[in-house]
C-alpha positions as CSV (number, residue, x, y, z in Angstrom):
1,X,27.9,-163.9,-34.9
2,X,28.5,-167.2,-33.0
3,X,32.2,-166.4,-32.7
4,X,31.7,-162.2,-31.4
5,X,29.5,-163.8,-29.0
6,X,32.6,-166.2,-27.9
7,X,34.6,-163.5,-28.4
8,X,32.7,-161.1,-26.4
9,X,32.1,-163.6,-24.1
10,X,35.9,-164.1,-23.4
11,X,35.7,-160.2,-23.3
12,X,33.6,-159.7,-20.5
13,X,35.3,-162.8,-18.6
14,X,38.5,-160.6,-19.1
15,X,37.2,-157.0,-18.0
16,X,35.5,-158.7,-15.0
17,X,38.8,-160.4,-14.3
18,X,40.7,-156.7,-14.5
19,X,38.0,-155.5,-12.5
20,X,38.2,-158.0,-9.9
21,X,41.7,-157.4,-10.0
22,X,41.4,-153.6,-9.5
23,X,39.3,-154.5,-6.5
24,X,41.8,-156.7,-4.8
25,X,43.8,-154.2,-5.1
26,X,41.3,-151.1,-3.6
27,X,40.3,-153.3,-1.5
28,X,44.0,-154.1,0.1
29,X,44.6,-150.7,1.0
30,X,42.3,-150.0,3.6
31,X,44.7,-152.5,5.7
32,X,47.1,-149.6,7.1
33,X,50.6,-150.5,8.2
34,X,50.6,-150.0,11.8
35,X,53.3,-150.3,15.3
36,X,53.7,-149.5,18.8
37,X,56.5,-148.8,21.1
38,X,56.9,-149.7,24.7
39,X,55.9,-147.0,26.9
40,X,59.0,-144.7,28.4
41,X,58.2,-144.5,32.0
42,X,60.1,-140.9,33.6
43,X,59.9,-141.5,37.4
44,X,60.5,-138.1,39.4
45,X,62.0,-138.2,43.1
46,X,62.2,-134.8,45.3
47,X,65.3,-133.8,46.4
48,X,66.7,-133.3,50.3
49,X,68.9,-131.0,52.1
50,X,69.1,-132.2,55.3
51,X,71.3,-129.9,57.6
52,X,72.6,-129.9,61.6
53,X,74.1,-127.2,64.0
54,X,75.9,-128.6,66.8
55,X,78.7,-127.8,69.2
56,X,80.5,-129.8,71.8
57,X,79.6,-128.9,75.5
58,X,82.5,-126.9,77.6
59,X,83.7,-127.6,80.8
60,X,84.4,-124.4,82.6
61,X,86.4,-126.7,85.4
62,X,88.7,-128.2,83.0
63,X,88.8,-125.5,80.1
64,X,88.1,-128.5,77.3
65,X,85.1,-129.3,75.2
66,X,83.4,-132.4,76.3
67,X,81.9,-135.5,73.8
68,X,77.7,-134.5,74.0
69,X,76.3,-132.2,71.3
70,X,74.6,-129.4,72.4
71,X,73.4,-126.0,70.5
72,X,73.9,-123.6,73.8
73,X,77.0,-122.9,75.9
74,X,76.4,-120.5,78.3
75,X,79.5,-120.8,80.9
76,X,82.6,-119.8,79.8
77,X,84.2,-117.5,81.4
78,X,86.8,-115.0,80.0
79,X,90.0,-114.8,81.9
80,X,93.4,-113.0,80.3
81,X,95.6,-114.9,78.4
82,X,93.1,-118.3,78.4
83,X,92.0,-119.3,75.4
84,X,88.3,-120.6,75.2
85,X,87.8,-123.7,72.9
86,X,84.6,-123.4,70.7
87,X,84.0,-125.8,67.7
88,X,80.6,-125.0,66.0
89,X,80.0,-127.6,63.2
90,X,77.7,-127.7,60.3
91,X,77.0,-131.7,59.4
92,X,75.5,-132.0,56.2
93,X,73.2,-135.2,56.2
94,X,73.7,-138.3,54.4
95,X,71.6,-138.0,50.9
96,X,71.2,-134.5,50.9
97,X,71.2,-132.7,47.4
98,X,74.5,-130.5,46.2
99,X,73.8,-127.5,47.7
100,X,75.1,-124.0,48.9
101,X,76.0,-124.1,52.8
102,X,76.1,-121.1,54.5
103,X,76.8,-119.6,58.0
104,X,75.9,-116.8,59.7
105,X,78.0,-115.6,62.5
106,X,75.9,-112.3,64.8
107,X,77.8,-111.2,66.9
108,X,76.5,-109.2,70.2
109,X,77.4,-107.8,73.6
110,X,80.3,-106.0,74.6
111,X,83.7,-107.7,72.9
112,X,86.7,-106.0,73.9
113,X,88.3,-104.7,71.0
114,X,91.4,-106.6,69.7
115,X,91.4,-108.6,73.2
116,X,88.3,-111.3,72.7
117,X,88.4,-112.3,69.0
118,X,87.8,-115.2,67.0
119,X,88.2,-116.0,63.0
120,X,86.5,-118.1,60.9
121,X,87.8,-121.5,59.2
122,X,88.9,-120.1,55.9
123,X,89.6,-123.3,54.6
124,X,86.2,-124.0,54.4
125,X,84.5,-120.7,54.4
126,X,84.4,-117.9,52.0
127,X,82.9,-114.8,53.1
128,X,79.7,-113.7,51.2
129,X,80.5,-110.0,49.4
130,X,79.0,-107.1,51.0
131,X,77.4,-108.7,53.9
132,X,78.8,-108.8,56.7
133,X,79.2,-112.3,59.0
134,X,77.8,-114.7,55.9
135,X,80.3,-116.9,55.0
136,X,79.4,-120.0,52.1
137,X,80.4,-123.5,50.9
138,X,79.8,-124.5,47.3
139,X,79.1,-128.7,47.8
140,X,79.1,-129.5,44.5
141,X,78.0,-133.4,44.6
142,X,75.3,-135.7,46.5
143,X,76.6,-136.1,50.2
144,X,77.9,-139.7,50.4
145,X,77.6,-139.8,54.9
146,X,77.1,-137.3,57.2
147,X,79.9,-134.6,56.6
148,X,80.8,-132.0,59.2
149,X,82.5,-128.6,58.4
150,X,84.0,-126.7,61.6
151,X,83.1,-122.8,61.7
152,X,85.7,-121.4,63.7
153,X,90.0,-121.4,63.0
154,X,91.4,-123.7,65.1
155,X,88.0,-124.3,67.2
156,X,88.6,-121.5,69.5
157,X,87.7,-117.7,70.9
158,X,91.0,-116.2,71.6
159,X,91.4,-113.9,74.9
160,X,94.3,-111.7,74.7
161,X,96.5,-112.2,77.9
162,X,96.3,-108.3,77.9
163,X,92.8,-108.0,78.8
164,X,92.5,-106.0,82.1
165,X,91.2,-106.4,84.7
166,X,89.2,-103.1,84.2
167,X,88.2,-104.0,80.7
168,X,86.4,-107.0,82.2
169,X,85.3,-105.1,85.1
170,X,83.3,-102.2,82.5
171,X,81.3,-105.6,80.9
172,X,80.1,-106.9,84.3
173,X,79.0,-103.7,85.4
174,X,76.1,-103.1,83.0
175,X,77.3,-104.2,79.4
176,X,75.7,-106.9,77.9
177,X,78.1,-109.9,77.9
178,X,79.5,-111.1,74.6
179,X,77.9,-113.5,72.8
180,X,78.1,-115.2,69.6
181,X,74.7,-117.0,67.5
182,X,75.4,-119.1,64.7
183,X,72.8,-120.2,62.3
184,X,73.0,-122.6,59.1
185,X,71.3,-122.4,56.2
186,X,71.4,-124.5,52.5
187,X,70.2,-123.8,49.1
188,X,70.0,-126.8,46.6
189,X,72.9,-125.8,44.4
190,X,70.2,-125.9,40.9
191,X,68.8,-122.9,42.4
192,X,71.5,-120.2,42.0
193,X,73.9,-119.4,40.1
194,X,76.2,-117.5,42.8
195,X,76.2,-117.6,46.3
196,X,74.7,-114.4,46.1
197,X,71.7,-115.2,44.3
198,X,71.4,-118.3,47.1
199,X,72.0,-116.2,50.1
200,X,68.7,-114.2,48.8
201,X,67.0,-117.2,48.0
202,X,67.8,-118.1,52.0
203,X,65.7,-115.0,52.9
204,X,67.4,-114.5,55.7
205,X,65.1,-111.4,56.7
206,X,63.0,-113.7,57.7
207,X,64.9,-116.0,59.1
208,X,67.2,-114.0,61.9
């Protein structure tokens, strides 16, 4: 008896050791694993399309552009066989997002067919499909510095040296006097796929 008592004894000291044991080892997994990461911080910035419309001013004495910038010219004066310089520019601003440039030439007044003409720069310009005096530029990167493109070839309104006198005559004498508006516009290039889908986003409707 004296030795199941020792024995049991020894028994219980045992099963209490297991169960001690068994509650370690409950016990140790309530203490989850954890970790953390340093945050990822995305910072946002707007983009800019910053866009000018400039031409030098004419001296009617001299026949020669000037150095100021100015957006009107109201005194040339056509006379047969003398060409008018004229060098609208677009500047692109420094910073300003890829975008699509366009330009939009309107034409009004009397122009003597075939005698007072001017083209546009086509090595800078494409003209838009289907409407008529749009022309675009596809700037694919971030402008560096202040970029200018010129609108007209060779910076100039041609006068045919066989204008008459009586073809001039017929626009002084109650014909509106020819005149030609440009206007700019840009599209961030993300925008559109085509020029065409740009030109829309323009709204130029609005925007005469």
């Amino acid at each position: 008896m004296k030795k199941f008592r020792e024995l049991s004894g020894k028994f219980v000291v045992a099963m209490l050791a297991v169960t001690l044991l068994i509650g370690c080892a409950i016990g140790g997994t309530v203490a989850w694993l954890t970790a953390n990461t340093a945050p990822v911080v995305n910072t946002f910035t707007y983009g800019d399309i910053n866009i000018d419309l400039w031409e030098h001013a004419y001296d009617a004495t001299t026949n020669a552009l000037g150095n100021s910038k100015v957006t009107e010219v109201e005194n040339y004066k056509i006379i047969p066989g003398v060409d008018l310089p004229k060098d609208p520019t677009v500047t692109v601003k420094a910073g300003s997002e890829a975008c699509w440039l366009f330009v939009k030439v309107k034409k009004s007044g009397t122009f003597v067919t075939d005698k007072v003409t001017y083209a546009i720069d086509n090595t800078v310009w494409t003209q838009l499909d289907n409407v008529a005096g749009v022309y675009y530029k596809k700037i694919d990167t971030l402008t560096a510095s202040d970029t200018n493109y010129n609108i007209l070839q060779d910076k100039k309104v041609t006068v045919s040296q066989e204008l008459t006198k009586g073809e001039i005559n017929s626009i002084e004498e109650g014909q509106k006097n020819p005149t030609l508006t440009f206007k700019a516009y840009a599209v961030q290039l993300d925008a559109a796929q085509t020029a065409a889908d740009a030109w829309a986003i323009a709204n130029p409707t609005t925007n005469p």
